[in-house]
C-alpha positions in Angstrom: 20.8 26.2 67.3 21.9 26.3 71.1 18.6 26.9 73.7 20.2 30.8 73.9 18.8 31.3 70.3 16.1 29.7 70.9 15.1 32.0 74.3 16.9 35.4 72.2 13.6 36.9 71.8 12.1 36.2 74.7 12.6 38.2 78.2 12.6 35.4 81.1 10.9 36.1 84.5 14.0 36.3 86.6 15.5 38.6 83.4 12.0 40.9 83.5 12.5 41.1 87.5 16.3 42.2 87.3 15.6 44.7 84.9 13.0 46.4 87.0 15.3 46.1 89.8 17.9 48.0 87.9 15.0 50.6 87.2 14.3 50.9 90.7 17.8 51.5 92.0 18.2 54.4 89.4 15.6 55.9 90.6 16.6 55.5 94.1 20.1 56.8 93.2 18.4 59.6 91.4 16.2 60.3 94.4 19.3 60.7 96.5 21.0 63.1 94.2 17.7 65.0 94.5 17.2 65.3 98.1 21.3 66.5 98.4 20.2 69.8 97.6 17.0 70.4 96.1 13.7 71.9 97.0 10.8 70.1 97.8 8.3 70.3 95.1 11.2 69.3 92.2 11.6 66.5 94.8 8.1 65.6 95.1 7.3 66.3 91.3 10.2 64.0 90.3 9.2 61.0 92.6 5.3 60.9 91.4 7.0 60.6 87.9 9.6 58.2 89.0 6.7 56.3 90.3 4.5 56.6 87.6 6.8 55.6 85.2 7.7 52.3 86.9 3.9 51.7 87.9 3.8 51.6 83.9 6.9 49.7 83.4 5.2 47.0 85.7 2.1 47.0 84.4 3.8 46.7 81.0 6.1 44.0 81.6 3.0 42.0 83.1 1.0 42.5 80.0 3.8 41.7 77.2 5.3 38.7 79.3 3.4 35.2 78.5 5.0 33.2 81.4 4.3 36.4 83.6 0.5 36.9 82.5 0.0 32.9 83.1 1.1 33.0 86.8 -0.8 36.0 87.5 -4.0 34.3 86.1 -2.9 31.4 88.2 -2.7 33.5 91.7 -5.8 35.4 90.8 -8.0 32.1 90.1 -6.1 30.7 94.1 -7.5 33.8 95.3 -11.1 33.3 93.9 -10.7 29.3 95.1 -9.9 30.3 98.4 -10.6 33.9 99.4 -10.3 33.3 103.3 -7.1 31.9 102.9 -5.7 34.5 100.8 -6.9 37.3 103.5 -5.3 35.2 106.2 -1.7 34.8 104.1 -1.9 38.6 103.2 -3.1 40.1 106.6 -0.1 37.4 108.1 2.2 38.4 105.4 1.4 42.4 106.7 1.8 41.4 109.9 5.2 40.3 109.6 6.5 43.3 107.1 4.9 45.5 110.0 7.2 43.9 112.7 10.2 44.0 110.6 10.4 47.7 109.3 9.2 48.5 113.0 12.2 51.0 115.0 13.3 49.7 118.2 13.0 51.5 121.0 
């Protein structure tokens, strides 16, 4: 029995992460098809359930993956440790997302 046999039943982090990227760039492509032509409120109504359903994809994938659950445990415990520091690495990590996605002008 090879280690692929062994992991067949299980879905891997990295395996869990490219299949919700897959999800998410269908339903971008999908999004673009939409806004080609369509009106607004099939747009609108189509992206909250586009959204919804990958909230609950998420949300899904955190709760039926072990390794997943244990890391999540793991951050939110850090956080609890060291609240300041988490506000500092989320308000810095803002910060930069902010000056990235800025226009120039």
């Amino acid at each position: 029995m090879t280690s692929q046999d062994d992991n067949a039943g299980r879905t891997t982090p990295s395996g869990a992460l490219s299949a919700a990227a897959k999800h998410a760039q269908q339903a971008l492509d999908g999004a673009k098809e939409l806004v080609a032509g369509a009106d607004l409120d099939q747009l609108r109504t189509k992206a909250a359930d586009a959204a919804s359903t990958l909230y609950r994809e998420g949300r899904d994938l955190l709760a039926n993956n072990e390794e997943l659950a244990k890391a999540k445990d793991q951050l939110s415990e850090s956080v609890r440790k060291n609240p300041l520091a988490a506000v500092a690495i989320a308000f810095t990590a803002g910060l930069l997302l902010a000056l990235l996605t800025r226009g120039r002008r």
